[in-house]
N, C-alpha and C positions, 0 to 999 in steps of 0.2 A: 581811835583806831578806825581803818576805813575799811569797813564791813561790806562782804555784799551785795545785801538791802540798802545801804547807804549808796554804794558805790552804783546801781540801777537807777536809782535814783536820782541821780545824779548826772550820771553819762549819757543814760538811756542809748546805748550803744546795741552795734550789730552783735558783734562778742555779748552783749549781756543779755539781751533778749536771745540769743542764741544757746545759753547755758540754763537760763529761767526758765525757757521755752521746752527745755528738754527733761521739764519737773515732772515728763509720763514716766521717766526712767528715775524717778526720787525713791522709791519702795524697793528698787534692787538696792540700793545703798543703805538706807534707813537699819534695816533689821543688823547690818553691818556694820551701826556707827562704832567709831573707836575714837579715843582722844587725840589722833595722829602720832602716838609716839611711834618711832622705832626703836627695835629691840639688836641690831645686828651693831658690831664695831672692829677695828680695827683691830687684826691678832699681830700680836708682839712677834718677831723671830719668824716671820712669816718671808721668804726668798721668793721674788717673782717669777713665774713661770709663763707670765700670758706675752703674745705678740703679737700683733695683727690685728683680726677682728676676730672677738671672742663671741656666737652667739649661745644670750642663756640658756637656747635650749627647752625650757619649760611647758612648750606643746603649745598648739593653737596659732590664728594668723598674727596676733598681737602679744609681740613677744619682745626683745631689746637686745641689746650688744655692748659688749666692752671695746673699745676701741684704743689702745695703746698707739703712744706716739712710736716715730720711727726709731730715734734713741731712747734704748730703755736704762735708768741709772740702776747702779748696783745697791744704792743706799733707796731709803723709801722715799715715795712721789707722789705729787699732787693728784686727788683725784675730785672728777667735777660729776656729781649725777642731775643730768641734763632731761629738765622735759621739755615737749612740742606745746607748741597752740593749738588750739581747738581744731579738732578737724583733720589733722598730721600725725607722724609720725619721727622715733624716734633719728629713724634713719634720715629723712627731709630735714629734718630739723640742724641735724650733725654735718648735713652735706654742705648747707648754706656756709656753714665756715669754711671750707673748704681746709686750707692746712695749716691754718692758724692753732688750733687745739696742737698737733703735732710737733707744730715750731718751738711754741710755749714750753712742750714738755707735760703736758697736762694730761692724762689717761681720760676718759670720758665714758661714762657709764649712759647710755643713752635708751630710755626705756619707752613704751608704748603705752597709753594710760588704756585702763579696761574695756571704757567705751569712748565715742567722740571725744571726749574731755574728759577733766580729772575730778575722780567722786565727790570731792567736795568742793569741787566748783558746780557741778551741777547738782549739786545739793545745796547750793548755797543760802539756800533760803533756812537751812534747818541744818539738821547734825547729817555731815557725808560723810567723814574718814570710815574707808572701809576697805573694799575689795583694791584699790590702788596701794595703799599703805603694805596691806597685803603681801602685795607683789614687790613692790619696794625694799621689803625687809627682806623678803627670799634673794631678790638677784645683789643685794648689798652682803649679805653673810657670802654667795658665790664668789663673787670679787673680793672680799677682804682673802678669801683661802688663795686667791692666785696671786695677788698684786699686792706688794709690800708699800702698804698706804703710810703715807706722814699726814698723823693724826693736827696738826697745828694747818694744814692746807689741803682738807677734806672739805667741799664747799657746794654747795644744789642749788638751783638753778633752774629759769629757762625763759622761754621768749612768749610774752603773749598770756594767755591762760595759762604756759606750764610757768611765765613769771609771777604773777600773783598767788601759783601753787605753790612753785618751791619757795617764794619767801615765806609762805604763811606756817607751810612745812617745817622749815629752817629756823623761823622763830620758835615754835615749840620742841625742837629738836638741839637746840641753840648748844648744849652742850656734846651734842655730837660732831656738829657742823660749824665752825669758826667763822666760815667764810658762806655769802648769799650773794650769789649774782642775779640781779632781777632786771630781765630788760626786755620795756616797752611792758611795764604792771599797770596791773587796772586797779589792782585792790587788797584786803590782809581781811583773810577767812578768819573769825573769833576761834581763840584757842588760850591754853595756858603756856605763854612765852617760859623758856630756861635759859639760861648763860644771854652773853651781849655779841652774839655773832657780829662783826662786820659788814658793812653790805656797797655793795658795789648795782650801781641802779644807773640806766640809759633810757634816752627819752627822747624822740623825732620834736621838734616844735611843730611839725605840721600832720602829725598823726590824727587822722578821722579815723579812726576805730575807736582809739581809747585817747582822748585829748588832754596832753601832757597837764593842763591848768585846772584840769577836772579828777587826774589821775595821779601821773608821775610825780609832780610838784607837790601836790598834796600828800601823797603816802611818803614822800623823801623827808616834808617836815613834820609828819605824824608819828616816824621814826626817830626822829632828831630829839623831839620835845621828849619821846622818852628815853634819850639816855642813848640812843645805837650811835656807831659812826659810820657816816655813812657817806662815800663815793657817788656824786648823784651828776653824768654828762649829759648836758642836753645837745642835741646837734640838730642842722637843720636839715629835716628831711620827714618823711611821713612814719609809716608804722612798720620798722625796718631795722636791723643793725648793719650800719656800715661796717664797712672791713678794718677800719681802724679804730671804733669803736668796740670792735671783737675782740681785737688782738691787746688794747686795751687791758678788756676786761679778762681774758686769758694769762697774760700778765701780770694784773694782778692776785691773782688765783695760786700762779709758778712761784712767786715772789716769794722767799722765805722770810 
């Protein structure tokens, strides 16, 4: 497993010394640790009601949105819960794709982690799952009441630190979440893995942030050895998702 203490170790990257770095903020997490599970799931006989952009609502500057494609089906629909890299936001995050999530068909649950990054990445060094899980599970029970989710293409995700989140997430969640998109991962936070999620994983060959042979390469057959199947594109280009590797990975997320 590429842990990350190993994975600092390793990379010695701007992203990790940037998550390490920010171990003054480890004691707001700590008293909070939790095992990452969520508790929220898909209600049966549930008729969608959401269109547009839904926000949670939940108070404060850091807060998320459901974003519905433009056709909405009658029957239940993929949904992606999508986090940012270090430093961003839900909404920056969601924009770079522009209308590839929409084309797909993919609904897109896009959240804001608590603080610069996600609690247990900047807890990495020790036990973080906490105040992010949190809120996790709150705006996921919200969206399951609106949006008639097909539980076989419910999949988390995201690019950067919110990729080595939502995979790390998604494996201990494995039986909530079939599907893990993780693009441009640096690394997999220890946790106890459930079910054999899918994964779908992207990777620049000229990424200086997190270096595909240090990172991406490594966690894609750290996964493999144990048993995942795993989707792994490398393309050339830096620390990035192209637009075809988006629509890609969108794709295969819609795909029944």
């Amino acid at each position: 497993m590429i842990t990350r203490r190993r994975f600092s170790a390793l990379a010695g990257s701007a992203v990790a010394s940037l998550a390490v770095g920010s171990a003054c903020r480890l004691e707001a997490f700590v008293p909070q640790a939790s095992n990452g599970r969520l508790k929220a799931r898909p209600r049966p006989g549930i008729k969608t009601t959401a269109s547009g952009r839904v926000p949670l609502g939940f108070g404060g500057t850091r807060d998320g949105f459901l974003q519905m494609p433009a056709v909405i089906p009658t029957t239940p629909m993929p949904l992606l819960v999508l986090f940012h890299g270090a430093s961003s936001s839900g909404d920056r995050q969601l924009a770079r794709f522009n209308q590839i999530p929409s084309d797909a068909g993919v609904a897109v649950l896009a959240i804001d982690s608590r603080y610069q990054t996600w609690d247990a990445v900047m807890g990495g060094l020790g036990p973080g799952y906490g105040p992010d899980v949190t809120f996790i599970d709150r705006a996921l029970d919200k969206v399951f009441s609106l949006v008639s989710v097909d539980p076989a293409r419910l999949a988390i995700g995201g690019f950067s630190d919110g990729a080595s989140y939502g995979l790390s997430l998604g494996l201990i969640n494995g039986d909530l979440f079939p599907r893990i998109a993780a693009l441009s991962t640096g690394f997999i936070i220890p946790g106890e893995p459930r079910g054999k999620p899918r994964v779908f994983m992207s990777h620049g060959t000229a990424d200086e942030i997190l270096p595909i042979e240090r990172c991406g390469r490594v966690v894609a057959a750290d996964l493999r050895k144990r048993g995942y199947d795993v989707t792994f594109r490398e393309f050339t280009g830096k620390h990035e998702v192209p637009p075809a590797v988006a629509a890609e990975g969108f794709q295969w997320i819609a795909k029944k």
